[in-house]
TORKEDREN-26778 format. One line per field, with one value per atom (N, C-alpha, C, CB): residue number from 0; residue in three letters; x, y, z. Coordinates in steps of 0.001 Angstrom, whole numbers, plus 500000, padded with zeros to 6 digits. Each point is the difference from the previous one (the first is absolute). Glycine has a CB too. Example, Ala and Ser with C-alpha at 12.3 -4.5 7.8 and 13.67 -1.06 7.14 Angstrom:
# residues 2
seq: c(0, 0, 0, 0, 1, 1, 1, 1)
type: c(ALA, ALA, ALA, ALA, SER, SER, SER, SER)
X: c(513190, 499110, 500900, 498108, 501542, 500820, 499230, 501184)
Y: c(494310, 501190, 501200, 498827, 502223, 501190, 501090, 499372)
Z: c(507800, 500000, 500000, 501246, 498034, 500060, 500730, 497855)
//
This chain:
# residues 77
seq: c(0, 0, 0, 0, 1, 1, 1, 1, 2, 2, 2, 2, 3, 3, 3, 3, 4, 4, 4, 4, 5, 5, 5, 5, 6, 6, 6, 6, 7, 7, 7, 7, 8, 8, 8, 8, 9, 9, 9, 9, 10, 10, 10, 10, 11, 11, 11, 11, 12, 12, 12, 12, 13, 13, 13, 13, 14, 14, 14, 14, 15, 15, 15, 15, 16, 16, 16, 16, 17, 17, 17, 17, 18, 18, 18, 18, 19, 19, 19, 19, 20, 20, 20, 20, 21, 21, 21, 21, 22, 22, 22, 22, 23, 23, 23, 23, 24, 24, 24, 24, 25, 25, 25, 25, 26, 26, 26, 26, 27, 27, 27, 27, 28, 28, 28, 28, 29, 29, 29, 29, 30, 30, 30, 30, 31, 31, 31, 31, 32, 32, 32, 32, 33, 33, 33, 33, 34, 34, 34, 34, 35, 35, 35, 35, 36, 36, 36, 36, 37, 37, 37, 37, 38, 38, 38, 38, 39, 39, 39, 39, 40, 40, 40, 40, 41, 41, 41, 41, 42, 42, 42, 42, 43, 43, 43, 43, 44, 44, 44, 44, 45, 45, 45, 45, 46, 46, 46, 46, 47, 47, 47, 47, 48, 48, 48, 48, 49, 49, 49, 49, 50, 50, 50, 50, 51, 51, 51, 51, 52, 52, 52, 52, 53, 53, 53, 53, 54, 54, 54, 54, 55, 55, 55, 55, 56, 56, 56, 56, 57, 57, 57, 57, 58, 58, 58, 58, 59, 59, 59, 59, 60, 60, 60, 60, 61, 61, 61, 61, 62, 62, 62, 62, 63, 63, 63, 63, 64, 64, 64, 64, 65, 65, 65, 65, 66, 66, 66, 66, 67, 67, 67, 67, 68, 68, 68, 68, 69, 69, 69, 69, 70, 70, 70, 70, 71, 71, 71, 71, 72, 72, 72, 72, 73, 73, 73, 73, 74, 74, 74, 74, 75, 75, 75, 75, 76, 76, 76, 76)
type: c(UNK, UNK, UNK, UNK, UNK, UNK, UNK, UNK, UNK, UNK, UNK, UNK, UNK, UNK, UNK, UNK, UNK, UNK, UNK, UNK, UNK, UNK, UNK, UNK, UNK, UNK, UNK, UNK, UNK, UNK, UNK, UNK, UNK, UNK, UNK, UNK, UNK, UNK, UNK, UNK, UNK, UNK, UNK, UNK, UNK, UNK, UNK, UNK, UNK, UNK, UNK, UNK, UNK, UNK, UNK, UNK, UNK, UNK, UNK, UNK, UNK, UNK, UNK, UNK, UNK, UNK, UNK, UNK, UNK, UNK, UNK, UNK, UNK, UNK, UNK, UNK, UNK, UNK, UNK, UNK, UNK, UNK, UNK, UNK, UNK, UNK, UNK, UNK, UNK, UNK, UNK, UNK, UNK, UNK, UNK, UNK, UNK, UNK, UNK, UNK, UNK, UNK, UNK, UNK, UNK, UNK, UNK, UNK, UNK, UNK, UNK, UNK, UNK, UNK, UNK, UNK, UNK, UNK, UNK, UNK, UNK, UNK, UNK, UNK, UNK, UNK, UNK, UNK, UNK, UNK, UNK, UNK, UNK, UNK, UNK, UNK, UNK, UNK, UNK, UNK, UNK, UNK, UNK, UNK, UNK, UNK, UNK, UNK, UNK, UNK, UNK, UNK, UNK, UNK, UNK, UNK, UNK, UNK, UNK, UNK, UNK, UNK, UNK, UNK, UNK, UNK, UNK, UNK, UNK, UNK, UNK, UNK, UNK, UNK, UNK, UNK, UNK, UNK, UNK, UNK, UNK, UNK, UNK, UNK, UNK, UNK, UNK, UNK, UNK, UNK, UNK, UNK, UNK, UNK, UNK, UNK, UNK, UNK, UNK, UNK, UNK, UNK, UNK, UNK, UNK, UNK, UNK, UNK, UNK, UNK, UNK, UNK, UNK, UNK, UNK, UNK, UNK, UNK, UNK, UNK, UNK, UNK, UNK, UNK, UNK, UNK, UNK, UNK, UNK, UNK, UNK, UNK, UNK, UNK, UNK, UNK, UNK, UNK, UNK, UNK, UNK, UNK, UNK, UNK, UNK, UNK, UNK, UNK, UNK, UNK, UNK, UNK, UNK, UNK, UNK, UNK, UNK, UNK, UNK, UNK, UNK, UNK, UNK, UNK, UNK, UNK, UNK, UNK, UNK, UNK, UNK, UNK, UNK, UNK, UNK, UNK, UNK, UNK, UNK, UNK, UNK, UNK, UNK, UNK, UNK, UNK, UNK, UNK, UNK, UNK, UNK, UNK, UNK, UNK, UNK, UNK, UNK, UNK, UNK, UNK, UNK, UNK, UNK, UNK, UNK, UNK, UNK, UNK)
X: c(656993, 501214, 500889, 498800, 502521, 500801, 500460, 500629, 499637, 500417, 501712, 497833, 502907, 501502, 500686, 499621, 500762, 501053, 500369, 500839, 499291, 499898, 501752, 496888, 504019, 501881, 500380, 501205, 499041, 500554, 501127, 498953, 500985, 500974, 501685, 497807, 503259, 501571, 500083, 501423, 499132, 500698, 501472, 497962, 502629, 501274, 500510, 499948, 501025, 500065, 501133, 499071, 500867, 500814, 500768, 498361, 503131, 500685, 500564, 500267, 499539, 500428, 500753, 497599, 503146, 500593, 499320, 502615, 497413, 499776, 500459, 498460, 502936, 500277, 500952, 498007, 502380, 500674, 499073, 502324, 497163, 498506, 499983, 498001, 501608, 499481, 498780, 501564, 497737, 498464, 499594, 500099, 498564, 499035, 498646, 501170, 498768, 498782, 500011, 499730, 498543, 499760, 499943, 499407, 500939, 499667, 499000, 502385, 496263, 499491, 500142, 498284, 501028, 499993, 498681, 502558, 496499, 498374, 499521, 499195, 500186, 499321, 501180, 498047, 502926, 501090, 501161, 498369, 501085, 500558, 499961, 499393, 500097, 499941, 500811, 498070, 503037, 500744, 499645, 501321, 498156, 499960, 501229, 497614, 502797, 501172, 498867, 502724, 497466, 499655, 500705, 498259, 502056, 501242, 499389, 502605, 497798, 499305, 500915, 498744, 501855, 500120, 499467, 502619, 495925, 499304, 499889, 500247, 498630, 500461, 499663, 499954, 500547, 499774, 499652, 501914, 497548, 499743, 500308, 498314, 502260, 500714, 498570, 503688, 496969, 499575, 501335, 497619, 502558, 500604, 500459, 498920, 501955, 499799, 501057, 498843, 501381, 500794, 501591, 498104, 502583, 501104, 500391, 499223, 500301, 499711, 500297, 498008, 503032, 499827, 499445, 502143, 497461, 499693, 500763, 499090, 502399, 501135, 499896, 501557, 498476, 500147, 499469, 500747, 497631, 498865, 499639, 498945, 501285, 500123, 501041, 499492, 501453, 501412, 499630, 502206, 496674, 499541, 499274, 499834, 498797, 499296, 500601, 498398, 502778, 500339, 500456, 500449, 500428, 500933, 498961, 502284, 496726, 498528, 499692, 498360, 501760, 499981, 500884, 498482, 502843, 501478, 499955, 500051, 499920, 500802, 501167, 497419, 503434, 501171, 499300, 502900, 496912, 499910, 500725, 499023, 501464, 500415, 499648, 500184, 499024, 499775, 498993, 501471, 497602, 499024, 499740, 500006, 499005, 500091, 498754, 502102, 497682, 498775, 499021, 501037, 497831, 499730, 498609, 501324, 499126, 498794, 499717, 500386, 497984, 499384, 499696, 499313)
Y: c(887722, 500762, 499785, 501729, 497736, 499965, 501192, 497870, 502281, 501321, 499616, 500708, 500528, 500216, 499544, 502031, 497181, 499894, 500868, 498629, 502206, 500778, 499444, 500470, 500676, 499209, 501269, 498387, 501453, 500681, 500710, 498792, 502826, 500797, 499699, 501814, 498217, 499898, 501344, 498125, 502439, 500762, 500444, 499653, 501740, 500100, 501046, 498900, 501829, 501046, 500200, 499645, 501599, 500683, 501256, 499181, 500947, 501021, 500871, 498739, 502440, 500825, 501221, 499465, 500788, 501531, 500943, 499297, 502027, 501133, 501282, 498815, 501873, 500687, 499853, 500795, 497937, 499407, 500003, 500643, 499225, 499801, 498157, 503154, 496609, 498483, 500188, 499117, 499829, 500018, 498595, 501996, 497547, 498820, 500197, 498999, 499785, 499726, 498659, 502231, 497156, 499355, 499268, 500961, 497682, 499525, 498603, 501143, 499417, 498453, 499654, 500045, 498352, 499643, 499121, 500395, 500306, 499221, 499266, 501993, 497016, 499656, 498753, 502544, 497199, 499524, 500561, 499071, 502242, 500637, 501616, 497865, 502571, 501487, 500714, 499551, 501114, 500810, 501627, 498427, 501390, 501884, 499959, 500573, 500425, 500850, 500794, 500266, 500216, 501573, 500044, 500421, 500629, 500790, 501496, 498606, 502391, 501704, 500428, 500621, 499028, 501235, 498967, 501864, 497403, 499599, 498568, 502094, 497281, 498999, 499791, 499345, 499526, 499208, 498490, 501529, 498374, 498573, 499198, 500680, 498054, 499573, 498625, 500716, 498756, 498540, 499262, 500581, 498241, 499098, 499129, 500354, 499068, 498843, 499374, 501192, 497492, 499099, 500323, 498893, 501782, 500861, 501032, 499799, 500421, 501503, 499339, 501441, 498853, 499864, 501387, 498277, 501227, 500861, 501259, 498069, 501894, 500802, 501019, 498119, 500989, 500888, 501160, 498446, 501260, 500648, 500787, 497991, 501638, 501247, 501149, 498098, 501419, 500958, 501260, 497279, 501999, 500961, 500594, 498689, 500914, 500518, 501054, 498075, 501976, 500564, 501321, 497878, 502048, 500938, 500927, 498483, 500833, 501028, 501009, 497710, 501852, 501168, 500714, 499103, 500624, 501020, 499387, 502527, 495869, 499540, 498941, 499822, 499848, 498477, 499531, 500669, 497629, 498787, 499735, 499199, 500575, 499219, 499226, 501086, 498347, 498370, 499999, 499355, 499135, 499486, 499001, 500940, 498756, 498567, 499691, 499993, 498733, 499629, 499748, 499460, 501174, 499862, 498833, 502493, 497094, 498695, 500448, 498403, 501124, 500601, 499012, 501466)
Z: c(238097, 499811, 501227, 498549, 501308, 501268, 500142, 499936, 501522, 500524, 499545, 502411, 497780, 500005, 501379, 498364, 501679, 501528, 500578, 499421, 501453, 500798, 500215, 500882, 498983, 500468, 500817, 497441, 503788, 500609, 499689, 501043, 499094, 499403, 500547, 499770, 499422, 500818, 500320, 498736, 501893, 500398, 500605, 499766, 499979, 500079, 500643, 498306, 502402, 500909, 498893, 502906, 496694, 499138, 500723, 498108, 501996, 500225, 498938, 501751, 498393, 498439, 500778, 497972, 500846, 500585, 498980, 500971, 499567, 499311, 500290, 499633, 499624, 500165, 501670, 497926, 502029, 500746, 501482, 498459, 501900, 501044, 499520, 499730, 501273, 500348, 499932, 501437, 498338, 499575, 500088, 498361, 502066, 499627, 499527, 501558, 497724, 499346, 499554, 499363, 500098, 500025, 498576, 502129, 497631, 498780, 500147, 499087, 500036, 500032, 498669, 501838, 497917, 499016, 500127, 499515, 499711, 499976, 498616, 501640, 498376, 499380, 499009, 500445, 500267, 499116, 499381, 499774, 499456, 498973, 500047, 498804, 502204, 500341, 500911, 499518, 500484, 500738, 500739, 498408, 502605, 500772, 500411, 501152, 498634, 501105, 500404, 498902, 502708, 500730, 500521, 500268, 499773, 501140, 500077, 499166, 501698, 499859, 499412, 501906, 497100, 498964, 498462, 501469, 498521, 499327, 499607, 499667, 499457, 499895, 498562, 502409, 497462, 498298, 500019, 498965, 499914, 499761, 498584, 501670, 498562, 498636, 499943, 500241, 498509, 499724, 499765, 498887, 502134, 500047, 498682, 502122, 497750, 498547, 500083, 498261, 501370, 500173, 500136, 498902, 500242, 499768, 501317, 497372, 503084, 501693, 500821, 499845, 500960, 501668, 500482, 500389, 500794, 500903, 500443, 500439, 499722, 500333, 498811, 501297, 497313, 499299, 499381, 500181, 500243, 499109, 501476, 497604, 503619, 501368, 499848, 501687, 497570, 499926, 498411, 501164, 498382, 498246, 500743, 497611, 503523, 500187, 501291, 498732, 501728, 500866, 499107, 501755, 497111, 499588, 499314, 499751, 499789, 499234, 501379, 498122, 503134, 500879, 500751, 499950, 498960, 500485, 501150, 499006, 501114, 501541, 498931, 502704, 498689, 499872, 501265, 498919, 500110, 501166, 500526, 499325, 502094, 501467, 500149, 500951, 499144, 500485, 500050, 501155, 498291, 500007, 500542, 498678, 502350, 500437, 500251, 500917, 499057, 500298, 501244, 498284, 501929, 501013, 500296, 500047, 501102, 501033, 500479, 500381, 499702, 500556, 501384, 497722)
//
């Protein structure tokens, strides 16, 4: 049985407002096709698919927790 490739997660430094407050949190993206947001006021997780950017499905998963996205960018490690 071959093992699964092991792919190093991307990651993204997410700025959100809430209730006009500045805020960060984090977005990865594992396994190819898996999206976390965390930030402290919670997090969520999507599934990726050909059709999705990243911006856009951070900005659904942002507004499901009564925030607006600011800027997303990617972070090196």
């Amino acid at each position: 049985m071959a093992k699964k490739k092991s792919v190093e997660p991307i990651r993204y430094v997410v700025k959100y407002e809430i209730d006009g407050s500045p805020h960060y949190g984090a977005v990865q993206i594992k396994d190819g096709d898996r999206l976390h947001l965390e930030t402290q006021h919670g997090s969520k997780t999507a599934t990726l698919n050909p059709k999705s950017d990243v911006q856009s499905l951070t900005m659904i998963l942002l507004m499901e927790l009564g925030a607006k996205l600011v800027s997303l960018n990617h972070h090196s490690s």
